[in-house]
VOPAGU-2260 file (C-alpha; in pm, 1 decimal, decimal comma):
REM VOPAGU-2260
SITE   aa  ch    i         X         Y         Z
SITE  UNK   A    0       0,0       0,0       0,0
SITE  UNK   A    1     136,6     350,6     -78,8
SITE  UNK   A    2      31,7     661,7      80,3
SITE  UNK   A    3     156,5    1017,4      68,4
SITE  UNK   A    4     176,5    1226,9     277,6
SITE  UNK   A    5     205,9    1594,4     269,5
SITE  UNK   A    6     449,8    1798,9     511,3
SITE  UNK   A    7     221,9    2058,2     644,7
SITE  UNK   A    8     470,3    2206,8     945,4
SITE  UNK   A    9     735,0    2111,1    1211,9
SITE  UNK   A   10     693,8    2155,0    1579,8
SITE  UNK   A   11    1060,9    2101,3    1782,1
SITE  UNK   A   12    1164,3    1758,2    1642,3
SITE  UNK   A   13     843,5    1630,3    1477,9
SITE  UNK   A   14     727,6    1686,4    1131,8
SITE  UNK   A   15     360,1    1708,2    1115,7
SITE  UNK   A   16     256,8    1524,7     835,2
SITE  UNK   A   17    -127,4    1550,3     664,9
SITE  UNK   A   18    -287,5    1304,4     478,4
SITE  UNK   A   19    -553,3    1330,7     185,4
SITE  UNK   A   20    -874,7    1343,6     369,4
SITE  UNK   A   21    -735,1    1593,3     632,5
SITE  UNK   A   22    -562,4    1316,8     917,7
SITE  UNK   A   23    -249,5    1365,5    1100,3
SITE  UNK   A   24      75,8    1164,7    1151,9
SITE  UNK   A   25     350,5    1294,1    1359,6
SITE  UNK   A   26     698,4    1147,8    1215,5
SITE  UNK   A   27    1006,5    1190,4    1348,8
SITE  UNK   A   28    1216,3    1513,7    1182,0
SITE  UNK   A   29    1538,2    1344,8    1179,6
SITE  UNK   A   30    1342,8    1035,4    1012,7
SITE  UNK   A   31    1268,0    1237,3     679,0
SITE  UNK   A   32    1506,0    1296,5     403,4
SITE  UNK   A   33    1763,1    1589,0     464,0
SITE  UNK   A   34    1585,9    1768,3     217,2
SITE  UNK   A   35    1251,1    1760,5     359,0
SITE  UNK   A   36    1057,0    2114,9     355,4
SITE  UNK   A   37     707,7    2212,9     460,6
SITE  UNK   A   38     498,6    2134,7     148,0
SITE  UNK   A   39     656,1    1858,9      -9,8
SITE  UNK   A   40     515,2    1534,6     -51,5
SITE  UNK   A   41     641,6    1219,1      73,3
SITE  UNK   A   42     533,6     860,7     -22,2
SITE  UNK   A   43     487,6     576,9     212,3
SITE  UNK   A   44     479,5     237,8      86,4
SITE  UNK   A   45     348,8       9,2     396,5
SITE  UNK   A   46     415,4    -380,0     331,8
SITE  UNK   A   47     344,2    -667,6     615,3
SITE  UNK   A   48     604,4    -875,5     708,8
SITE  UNK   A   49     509,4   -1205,7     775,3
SITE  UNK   A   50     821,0   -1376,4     827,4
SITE  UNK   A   51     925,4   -1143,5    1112,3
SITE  UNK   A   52     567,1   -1169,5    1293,5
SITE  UNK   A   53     638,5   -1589,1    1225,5
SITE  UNK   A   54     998,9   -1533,5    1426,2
SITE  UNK   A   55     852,1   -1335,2    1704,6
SITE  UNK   A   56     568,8   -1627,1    1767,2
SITE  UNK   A   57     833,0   -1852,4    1723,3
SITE  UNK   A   58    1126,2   -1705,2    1956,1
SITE  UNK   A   59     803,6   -1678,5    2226,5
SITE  UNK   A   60     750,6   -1978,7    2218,2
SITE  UNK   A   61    1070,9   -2113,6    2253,6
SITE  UNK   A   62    1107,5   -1864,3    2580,0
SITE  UNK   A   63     774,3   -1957,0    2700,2
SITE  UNK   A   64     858,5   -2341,6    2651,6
SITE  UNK   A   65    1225,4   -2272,5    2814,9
SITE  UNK   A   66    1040,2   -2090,2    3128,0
SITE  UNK   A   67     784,3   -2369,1    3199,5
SITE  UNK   A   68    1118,4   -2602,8    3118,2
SITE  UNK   A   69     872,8   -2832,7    2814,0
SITE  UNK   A   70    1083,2   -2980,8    2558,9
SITE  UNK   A   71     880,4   -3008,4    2274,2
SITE  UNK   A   72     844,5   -3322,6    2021,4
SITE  UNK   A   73    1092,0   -3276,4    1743,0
């Protein structure tokens, strides 16, 4: 999914950022590109990632199985 985003102002060391239908996101200043300037439009592209979610389950079960000392069936 990509979504722009518009720089409408900075306060201190956020940028705050407006989308189409008039929402807000505050984003980190020093997260932008050096060039970044109120008015310019920046472009998002938001992607899920799967294989990191399946680690995390994976790495809490392993600590959950290591805590309540199960050794699980190969």
């Amino acid at each position: 999914m990509n979504i722009k985003l518009t720089i409408d102002r900075f306060e201190n060391d956020k940028a705050i950022l407006m989308t189409d239908d008039g929402g807000t996101v505050v984003w980190p200043k020093n997260k932008l590109p050096s060039d970044a300037r109120e008015g310019i439009i920046l472009n998002f592209n938001i992607l899920s990632d799967l294989g990191a979610e399946k680690d995390k389950k994976e790495l809490a079960k392993e600590i959950l199985n290591e805590i309540l000392d199960v050794n699980p069936a190969p």
